[in-house]
LOVO-426578 format. One line per 2 residues: for each residue x, y, z of C-alpha. Coordinates in steps of 0.02 Angstrom, whole numbers, plus 32768, in hexadecimal, padded with zeros to 4 digits. Layout:
<atoms>
X/Y/Z; ...;
</atoms>
This chain:
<atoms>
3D92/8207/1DCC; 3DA3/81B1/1E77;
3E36/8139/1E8B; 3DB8/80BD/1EF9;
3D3E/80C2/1F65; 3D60/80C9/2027;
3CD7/806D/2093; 3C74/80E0/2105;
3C7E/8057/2189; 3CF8/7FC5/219F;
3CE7/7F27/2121; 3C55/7EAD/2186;
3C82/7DF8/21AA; 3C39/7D8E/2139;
3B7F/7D8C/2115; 3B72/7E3E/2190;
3AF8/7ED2/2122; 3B7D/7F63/212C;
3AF3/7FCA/214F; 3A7A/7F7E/21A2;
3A7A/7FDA/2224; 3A6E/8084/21DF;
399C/8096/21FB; 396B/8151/21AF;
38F0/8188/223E; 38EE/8239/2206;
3873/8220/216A; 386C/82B3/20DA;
386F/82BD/201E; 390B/8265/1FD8;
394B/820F/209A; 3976/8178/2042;
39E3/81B7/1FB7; 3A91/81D0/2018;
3A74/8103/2031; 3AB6/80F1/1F7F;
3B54/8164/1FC6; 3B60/80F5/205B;
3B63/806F/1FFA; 3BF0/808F/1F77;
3C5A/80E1/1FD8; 3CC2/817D/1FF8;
3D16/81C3/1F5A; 3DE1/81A8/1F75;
3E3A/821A/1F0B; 3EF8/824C/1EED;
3F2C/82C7/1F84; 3FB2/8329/1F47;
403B/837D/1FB1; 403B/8434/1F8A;
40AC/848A/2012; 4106/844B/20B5;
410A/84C2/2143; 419C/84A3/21C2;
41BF/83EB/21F4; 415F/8365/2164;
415E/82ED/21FD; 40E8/835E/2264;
404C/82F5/222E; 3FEB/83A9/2233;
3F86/83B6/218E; 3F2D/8437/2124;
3EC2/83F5/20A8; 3E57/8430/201B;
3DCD/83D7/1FFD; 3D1D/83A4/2022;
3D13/8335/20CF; 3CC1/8298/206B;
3D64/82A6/200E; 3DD9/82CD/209E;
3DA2/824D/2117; 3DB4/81C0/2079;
3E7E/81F9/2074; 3E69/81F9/211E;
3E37/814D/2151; 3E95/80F5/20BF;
3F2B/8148/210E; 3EED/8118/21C1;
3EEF/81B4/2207; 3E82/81C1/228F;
3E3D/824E/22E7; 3E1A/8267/23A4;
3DAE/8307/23B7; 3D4F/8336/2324;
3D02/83F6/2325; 3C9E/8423/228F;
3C44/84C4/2262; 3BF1/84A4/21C6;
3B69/851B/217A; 3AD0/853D/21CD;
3A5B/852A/2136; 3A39/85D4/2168;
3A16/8620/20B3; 3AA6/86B1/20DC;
3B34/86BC/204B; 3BDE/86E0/209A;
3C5F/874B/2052; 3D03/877B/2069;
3D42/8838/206B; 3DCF/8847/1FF0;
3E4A/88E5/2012; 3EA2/894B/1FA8;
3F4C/8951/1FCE; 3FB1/89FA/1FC3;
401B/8A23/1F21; 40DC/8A16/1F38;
40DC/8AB9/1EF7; 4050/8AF6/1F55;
40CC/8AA5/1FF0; 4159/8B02/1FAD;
411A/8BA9/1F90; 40A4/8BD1/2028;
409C/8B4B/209F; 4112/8B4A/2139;
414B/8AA4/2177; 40E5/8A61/2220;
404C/8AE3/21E3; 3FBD/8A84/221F;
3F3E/8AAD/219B; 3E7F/8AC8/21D0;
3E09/8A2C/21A4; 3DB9/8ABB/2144;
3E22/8AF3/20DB; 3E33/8A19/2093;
3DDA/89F0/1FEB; 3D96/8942/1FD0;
3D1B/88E2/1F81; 3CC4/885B/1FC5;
3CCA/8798/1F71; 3C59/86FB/1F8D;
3CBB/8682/1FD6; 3C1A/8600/1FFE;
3B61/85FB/1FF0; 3B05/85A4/2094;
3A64/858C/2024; 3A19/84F3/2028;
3987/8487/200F; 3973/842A/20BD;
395F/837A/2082; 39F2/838A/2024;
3A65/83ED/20AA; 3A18/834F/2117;
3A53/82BF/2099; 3AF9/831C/2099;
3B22/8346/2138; 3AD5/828E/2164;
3B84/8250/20D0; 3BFA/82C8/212F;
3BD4/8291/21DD; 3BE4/81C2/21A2;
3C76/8215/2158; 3CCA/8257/21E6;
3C86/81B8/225E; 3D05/8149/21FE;
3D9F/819D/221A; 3D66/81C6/22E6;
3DDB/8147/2357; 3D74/80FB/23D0;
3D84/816A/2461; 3D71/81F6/23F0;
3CE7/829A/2422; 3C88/82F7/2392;
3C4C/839E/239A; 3BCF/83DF/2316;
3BC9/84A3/2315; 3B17/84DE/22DD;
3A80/855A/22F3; 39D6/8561/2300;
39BF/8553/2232; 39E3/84A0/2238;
3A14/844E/22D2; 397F/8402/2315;
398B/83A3/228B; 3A3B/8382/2290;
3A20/8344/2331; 39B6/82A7/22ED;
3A2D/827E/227A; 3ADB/826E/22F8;
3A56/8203/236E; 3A49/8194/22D7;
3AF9/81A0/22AD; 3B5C/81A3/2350;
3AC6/813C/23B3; 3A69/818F/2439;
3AB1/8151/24C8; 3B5D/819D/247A;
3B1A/8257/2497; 3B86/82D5/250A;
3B4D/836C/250D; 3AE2/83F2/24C2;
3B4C/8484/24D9; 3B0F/853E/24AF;
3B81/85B3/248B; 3B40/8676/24C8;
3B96/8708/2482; 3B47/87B9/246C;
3B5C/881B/23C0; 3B21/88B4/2371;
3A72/88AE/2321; 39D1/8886/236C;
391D/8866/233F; 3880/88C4/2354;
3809/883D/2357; 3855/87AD/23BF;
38F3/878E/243B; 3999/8791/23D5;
39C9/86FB/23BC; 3A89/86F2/2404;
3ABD/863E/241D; 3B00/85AD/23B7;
3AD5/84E5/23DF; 3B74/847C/23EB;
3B33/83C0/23F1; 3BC3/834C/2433;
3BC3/828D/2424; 3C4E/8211/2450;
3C6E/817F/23CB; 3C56/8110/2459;
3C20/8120/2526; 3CCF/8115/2541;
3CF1/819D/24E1; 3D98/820E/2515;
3D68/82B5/259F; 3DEC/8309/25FA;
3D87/8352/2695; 3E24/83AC/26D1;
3E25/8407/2615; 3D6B/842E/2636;
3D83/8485/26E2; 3D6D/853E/26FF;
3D97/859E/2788; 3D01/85A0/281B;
3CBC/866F/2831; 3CDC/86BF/28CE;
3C19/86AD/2910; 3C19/85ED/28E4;
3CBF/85E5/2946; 3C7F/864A/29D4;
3BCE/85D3/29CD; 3C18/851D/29C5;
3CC4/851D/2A13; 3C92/8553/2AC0;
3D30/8502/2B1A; 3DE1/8502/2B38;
3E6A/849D/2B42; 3F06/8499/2BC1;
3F56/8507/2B64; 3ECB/8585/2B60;
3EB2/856C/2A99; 3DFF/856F/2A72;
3DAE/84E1/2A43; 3D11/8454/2A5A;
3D10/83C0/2AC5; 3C87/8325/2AA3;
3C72/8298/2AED; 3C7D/8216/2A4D;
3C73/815F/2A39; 3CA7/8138/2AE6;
3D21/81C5/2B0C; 3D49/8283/2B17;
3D8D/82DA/2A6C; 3DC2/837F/2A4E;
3D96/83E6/29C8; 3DE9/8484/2980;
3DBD/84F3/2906; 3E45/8518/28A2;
3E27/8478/2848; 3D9B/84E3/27F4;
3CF6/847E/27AA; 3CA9/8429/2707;
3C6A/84BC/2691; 3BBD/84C8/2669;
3B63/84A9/25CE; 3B4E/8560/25AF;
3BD7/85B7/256E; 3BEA/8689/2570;
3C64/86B0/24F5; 3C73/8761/2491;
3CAD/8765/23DC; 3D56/87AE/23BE;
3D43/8857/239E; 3D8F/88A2/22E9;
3E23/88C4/235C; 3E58/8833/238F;
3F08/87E3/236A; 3EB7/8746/2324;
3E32/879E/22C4; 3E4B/874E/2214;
3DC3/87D0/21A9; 3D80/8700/218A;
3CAA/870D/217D; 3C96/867D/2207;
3D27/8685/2277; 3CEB/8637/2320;
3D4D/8693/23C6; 3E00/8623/23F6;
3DA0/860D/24AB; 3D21/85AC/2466;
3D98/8531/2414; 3E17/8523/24AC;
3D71/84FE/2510; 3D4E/8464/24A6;
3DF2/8432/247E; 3E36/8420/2538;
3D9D/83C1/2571; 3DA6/8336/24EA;
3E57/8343/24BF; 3EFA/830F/2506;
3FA0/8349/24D7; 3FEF/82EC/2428;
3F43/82C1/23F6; 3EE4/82E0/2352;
3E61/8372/2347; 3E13/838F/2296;
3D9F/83F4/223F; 3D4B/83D2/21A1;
3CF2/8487/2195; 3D9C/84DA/21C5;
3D68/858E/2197; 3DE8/8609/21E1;
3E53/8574/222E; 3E1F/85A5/22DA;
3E1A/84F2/2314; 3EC6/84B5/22CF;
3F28/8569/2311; 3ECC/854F/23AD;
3F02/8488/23A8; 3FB6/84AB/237A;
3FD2/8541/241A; 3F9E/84B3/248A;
3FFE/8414/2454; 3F8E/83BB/23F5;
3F8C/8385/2345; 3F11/83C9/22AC;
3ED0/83A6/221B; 3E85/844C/21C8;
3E02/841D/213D; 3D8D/847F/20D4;
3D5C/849C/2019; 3D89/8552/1FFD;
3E1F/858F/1FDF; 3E0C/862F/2030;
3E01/85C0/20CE; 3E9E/855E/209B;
3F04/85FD/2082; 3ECD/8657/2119;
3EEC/85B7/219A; 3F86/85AA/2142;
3FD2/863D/2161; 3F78/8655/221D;
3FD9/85BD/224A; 4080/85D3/21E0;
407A/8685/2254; 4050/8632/22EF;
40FD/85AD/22CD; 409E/8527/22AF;
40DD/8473/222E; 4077/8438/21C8;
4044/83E6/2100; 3FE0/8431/2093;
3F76/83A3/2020; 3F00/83D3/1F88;
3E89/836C/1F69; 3E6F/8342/1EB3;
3DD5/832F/1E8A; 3DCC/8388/1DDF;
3D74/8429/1E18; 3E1F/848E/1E27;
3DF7/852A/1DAF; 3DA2/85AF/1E38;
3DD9/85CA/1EEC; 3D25/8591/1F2E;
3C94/8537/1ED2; 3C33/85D1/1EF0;
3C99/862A/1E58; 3C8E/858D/1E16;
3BD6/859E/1E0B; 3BCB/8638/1DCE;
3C40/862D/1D43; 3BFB/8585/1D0A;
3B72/85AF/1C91; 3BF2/8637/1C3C;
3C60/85A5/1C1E; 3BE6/8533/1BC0;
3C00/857A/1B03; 3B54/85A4/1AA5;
3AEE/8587/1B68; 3A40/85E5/1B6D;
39F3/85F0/1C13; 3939/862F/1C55;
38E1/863C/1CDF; 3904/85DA/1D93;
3874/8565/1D74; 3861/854D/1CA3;
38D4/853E/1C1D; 38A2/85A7/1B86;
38F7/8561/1ADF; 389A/85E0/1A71;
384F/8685/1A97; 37E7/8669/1A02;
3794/85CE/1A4A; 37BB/85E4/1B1D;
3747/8542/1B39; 37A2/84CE/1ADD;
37DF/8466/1B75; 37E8/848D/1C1E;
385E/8448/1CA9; 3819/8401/1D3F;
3885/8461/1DF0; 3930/849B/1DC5;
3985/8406/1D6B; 39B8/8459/1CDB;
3A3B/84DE/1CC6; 3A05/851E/1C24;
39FC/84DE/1B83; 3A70/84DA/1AC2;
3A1D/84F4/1A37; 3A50/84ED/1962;
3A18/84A5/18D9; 3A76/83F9/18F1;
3A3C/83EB/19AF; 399F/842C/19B2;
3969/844C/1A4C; 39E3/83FB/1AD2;
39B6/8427/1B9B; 3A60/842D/1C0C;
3A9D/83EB/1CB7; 3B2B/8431/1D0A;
3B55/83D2/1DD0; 3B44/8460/1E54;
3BFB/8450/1E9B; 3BB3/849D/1F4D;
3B61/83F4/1F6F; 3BE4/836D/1F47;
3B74/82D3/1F27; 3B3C/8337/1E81;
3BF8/8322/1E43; 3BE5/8277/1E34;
3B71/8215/1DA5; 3B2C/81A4/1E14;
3A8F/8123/1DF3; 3A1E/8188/1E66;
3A3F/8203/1E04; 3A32/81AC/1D48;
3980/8161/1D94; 394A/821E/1DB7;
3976/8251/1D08; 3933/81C1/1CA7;
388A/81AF/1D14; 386A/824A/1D49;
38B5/82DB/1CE3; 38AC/8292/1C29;
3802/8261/1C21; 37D4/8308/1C62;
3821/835D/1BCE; 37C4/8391/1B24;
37C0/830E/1A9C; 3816/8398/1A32;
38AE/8359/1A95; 391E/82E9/1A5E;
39C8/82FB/1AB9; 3A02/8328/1B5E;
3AAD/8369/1BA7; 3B01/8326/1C45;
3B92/8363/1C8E; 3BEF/8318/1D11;
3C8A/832B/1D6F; 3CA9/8273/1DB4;
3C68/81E5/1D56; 3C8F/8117/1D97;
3C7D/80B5/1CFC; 3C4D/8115/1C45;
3C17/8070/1BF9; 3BAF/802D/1C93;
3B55/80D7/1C96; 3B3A/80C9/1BE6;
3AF3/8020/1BF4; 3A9B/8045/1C73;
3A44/80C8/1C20; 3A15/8062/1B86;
39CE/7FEB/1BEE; 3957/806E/1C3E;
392A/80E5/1BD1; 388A/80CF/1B8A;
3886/8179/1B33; 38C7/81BA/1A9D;
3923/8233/1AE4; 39FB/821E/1ABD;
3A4E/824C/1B64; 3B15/829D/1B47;
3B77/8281/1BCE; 3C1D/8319/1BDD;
3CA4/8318/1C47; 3CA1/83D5/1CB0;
3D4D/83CC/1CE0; 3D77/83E3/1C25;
3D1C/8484/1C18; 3D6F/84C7/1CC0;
3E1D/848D/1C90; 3E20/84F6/1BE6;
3DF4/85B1/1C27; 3E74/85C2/1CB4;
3EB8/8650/1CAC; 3F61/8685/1D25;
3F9C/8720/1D61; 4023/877D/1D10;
40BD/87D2/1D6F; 416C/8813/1D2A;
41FF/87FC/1DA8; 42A5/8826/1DA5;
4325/87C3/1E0F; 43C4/881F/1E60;
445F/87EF/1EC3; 4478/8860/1F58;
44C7/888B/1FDF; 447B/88A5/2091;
44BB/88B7/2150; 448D/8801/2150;
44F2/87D2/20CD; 44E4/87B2/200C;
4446/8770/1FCB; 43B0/8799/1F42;
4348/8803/1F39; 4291/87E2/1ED0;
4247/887A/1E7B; 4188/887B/1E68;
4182/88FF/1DE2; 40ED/88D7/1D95;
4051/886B/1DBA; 3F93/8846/1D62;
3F0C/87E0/1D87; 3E7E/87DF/1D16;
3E1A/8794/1D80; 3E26/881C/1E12;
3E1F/88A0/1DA4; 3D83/885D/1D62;
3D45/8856/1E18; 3D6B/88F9/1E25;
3D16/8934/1D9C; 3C8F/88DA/1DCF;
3C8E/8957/1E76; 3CB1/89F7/1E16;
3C12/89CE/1DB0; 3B99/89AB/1E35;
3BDC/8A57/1EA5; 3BD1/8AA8/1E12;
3B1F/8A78/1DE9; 3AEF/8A9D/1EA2;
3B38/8B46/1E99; 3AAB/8B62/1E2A;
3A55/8B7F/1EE9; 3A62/8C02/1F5E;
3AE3/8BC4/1FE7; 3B99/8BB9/1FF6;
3C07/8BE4/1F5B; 3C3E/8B3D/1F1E;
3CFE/8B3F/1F0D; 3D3E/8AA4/1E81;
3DE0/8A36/1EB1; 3E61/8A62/1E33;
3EFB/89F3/1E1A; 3F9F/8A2F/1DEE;
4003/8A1D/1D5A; 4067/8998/1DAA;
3FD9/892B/1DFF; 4045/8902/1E9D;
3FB7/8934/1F14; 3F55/889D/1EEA;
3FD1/882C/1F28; 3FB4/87CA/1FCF;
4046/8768/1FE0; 40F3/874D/1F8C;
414A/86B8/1FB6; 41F6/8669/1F85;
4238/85C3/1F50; 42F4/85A8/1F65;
42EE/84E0/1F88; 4299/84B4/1EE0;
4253/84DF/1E48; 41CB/8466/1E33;
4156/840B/1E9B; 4141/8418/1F52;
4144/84CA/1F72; 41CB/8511/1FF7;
41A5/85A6/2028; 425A/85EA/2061;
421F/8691/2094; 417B/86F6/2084;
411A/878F/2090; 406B/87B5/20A3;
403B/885C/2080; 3FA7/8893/211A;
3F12/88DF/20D9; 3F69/8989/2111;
4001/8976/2096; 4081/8936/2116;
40F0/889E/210A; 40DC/8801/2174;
4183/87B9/214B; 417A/86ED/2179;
40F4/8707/21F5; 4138/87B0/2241;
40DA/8848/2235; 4178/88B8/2201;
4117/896A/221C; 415D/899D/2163;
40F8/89BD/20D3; 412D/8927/203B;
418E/8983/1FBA; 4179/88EB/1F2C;
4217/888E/1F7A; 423F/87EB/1FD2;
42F1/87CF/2006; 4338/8717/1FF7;
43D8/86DA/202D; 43DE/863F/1FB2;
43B0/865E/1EF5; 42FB/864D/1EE0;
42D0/85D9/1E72; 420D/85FF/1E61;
4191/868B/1E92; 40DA/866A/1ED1;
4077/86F1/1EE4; 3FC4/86FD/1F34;
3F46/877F/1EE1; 3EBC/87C9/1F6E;
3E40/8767/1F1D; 3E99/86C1/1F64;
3EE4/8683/1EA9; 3F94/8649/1E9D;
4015/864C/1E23; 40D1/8608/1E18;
416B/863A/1DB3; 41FF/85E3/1D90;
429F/8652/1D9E;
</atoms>
């Protein structure tokens, strides 16, 4: 449950409308719902501290949460930002997935492998994972991306520059909604990005460009025109600077406002609004195997045109953490924020190897049990004891009698059914579109207006889950003042059913004194390691190649883990400063998804042999599974 709510805009003088002038010009189904969001607030939840990386005073942050969220701890902290980039999803129907690597077996290391072997991308087994959905109905990606972008307006300081990241899916009608936001007058630029990938239609022109819409909070909003020079070409330089100086440098003289000025062209000229910039190839040192990872050029591009040195840059759709590595390498501060925490982990250790200092915040919201609320989702209805579901559009409590009610769209999740219940249809909050999380009055209205008179008059109770609830007993009231049916409405708390089925990694590890060239120190032993939850991932994979080796085509070969497990381990990291709370991580190593340690950002060239060397006694071990999950040890 929210601490408070944080106003969207700042508290009106007396007798002002706090949002009167927020006019919805783009009209569809549902355009006036996220009023009742507007209107109550931004959720503020705890943020809690989960690692510090280099100096705590650095003001860099990586946060993981949803933006609504993040900009509430935010602006009650006043932290303000000064460029905003955001690259949310397109609403481009595509699922996006992560490729998970095996690692190779210590003893697989030990017996064959040669250190500094460079191992074929071939020869690597892996599985892929869901890390986020981009499906969405368009009036509700609208209302929500309509949230984030009020959102992200209140913590902008006033000279601040937002860029919104998008494609042809959905950006035309993003576009109305930042004129309404940000004010028409307060548009930059629309920028489109042109890059040129593999795969190309048959029918029409491939379509290889992105729309980047830019708006300043305010007409005075910040642009450093040096930042946004590039370098004039040879043939522009040989048509426009036509003179030369005394000292025979080449340059172009105009008469201006009275007098003679001289013109060089070193001093290079404004960009254009059309931007040619190739994807890193799979080669590339700051290739981070992340789905959407946008090209480092891109980001510098923005960055040094609407960004001075010391100031804030953030990004509430952080992805790979291209914007806050890119922000960091050029002297400016970041704030790194998205949901997943796939993207959390992988900008965390892109900018822990790139030297950067920084705080790592949770936000906690209740939904802590999966990495991403895409597992979430697709664990849920497993989780719900005794659940039956049916088809996408109908509930079915009884094959015997499949017309006993019906559900109107996709409200309900399923249904319970026994002799004491009857008949009881379920809702379960889809945790991809955070305004279902909370049980809002929009939301009771739908239910007790809409969805319970459509139900059979066999039905006499309903189900509700929710994860974020303001008031039990004005909800309840509320709905006893409403309901004219007969229908009893339940109301369960989700975050109870998530909180009793997690389920942590196991690892043995043996702790020795030794003695190195460097002196005397520890050493940690990794002997053995399981995750149930990769290994059901991976059995999961064997199944499926299996099945489709039932084909003619390439003999499918199935990913086999050793007796000791160590190959599914990403990272193993030390604590020698503490053994509770804020983690310290003292030293490190990330195993590559060739087997070789990356020892505290360095890439060592040595297959990991299930060690980590520590100079102080450890006091706790966190390890990282190659699904993302992580689990500590005390010592």
């Amino acid at each position: 449950m929210p601490v408070k709510y944080v106003p969207f805009v700042p508290e009106p003088v007396t007798g002002q409308a706090v949002l009167q002038n927020f006019s919805r010009v783009l009209r569809y189904k549902g355009a006036d719902d996220v009023s009742k969001h507007l209107e109550r607030g931004m959720p503020l939840y705890e943020a809690e501290l989960q690692e510090t990386v280099g100096q705590a005073e650095s003001g860099n942050l990586v946060i993981r949460g949803e933006c609504v969220a993040a900009c509430a701890y935010l602006r009650e902290k006043g932290i303000q930002a000064d460029l905003v980039y955001i690259d949310p999803p397109f609403a481009s129907g595509a699922d996006y997935a992560k490729k998970v690597y095996i690692r190779r077996s210590v003893r697989e290391v030990a017996g064959r492998a040669k250190p500094g072997r460079e191992m074929d991308a071939e020869e690597l087994r892996s599985f892929e994972e869901k890390m986020y959905g981009d499906v969405w109905e368009k009036e509700k990606y609208l209302n929500w991306m309509y949230e984030n972008l009020m959102a992200i307006k209140s913590i902008m300081s006033e000279t601040a520059v937002i860029y919104v990241h998008l494609d042809y899916h959905i950006g035309h009608y993003v576009k109305i909604l930042l004129d309404e936001i940000f004010g028409e007058e307060n548009f930059r630029n629309e920028i489109i990005w042109c890059y040129s990938t593999l795969g190309r239609p048959d029918d029409r022109f491939a379509p290889k460009h992105d729309t980047i819409f830019c708006y300043g909070k305010n007409r005075d909003a910040y642009f450093n025109a040096e930042g946004a020079r590039v370098p004039y070409t040879e043939e522009y330089i040989k048509s426009h600077f036509r003179d030369k100086d005394e000292k025979g440098r080449v340059c172009r003289k105009r008469f201006d406002a009275g007098k003679w000025r001289t013109y060089y062209p070193d001093a290079g000229m404004i960009d254009n609004d059309y931007w040619l910039i190739p994807y890193e190839n799979s080669m590339s040192k700051t290739r981070v195997d992340y789905a959407t990872q946008k090209p480092e050029a891109l980001l510098e591009k923005i960055i040094k045109a609407s960004s001075d040195k010391g100031m804030v840059v953030a990004d509430f759709f952080g992805g790979s953490g291209v914007t806050a590595a890119v922000s960091a390498r050029l002297g400016r501060r970041f704030i790194h924020c998205d949901i997943g925490m796939n993207s959390v982990q992988t900008a965390r250790d892109r900018l822990r190897t790139n030297g950067a200092c920084f705080d790592v915040m949770e936000i906690q919201d209740g939904v802590r049990l999966y990495r991403n609320p895409v597992q979430t989702m697709e664990k849920l209805k497993l989780l719900i004891p005794g659940l039956k579901t049916a088809g996408k559009d109908e509930m079915l409590p009884d094959e015997k009698d499949p017309d006993s009610f019906t559900a109107s769209g996709t409200f309900w999740a399923g249904y319970l059914s026994d002799s004491r219940l009857g008949t009881a249809p379920v809702y379960l909050p889809n945790l991809l579109d955070g305004s279902e999380r909370f049980l809002s009055r929009a939301f009771l209205n739908r239910l007790i207006y809409q969805e319970l008179p459509d139900l059979d008059g066999s039905i006499k109770k309903v189900i509700i889950y929710y994860v974020d609830i303001a008031d039990e007993s004005e909800v309840k009231k509320l709905i006893a003042e409403n309901d004219r049916t007969e229908v009893d409405i339940e109301l369960r708390d989700l975050k109870e059913v998530l909180d009793d089925v997690v389920i942590e990694d196991f690892a043995q590890l043996r702790v020795d004194k030794v003695r190195r060239t460097e002196g005397e120190g520890f050493c940690v032993t990794a002997e053995r390691f399981a995750s149930d939850r990769v290994q059901g991932k991976i059995d999961a994979f064997n199944r499926k190649g299996e099945q489709a080796e039932r084909r003619p085509g390439k003999k499918f070969i199935p990913v086999i883990i050793s007796d000791e497990g160590l190959e599914m381990i990403d990272l193993i990291s030390a604590d020698c400063t503490a053994d509770g709370g804020v983690w310290h991580s003292d030293t490190e190593i990330r195993i590559d998804k060739f087997g070789r340690a990356v020892r505290d950002g360095k890439q060592s060239g040595e297959f990991w042999d299930g060690k980590i060397y520590t100079k102080r006694k450890p006091l706790r071990i966190k390890i990282r599974n190659i699904c993302g999950d992580e689990t500590v040890w005390k010592l």
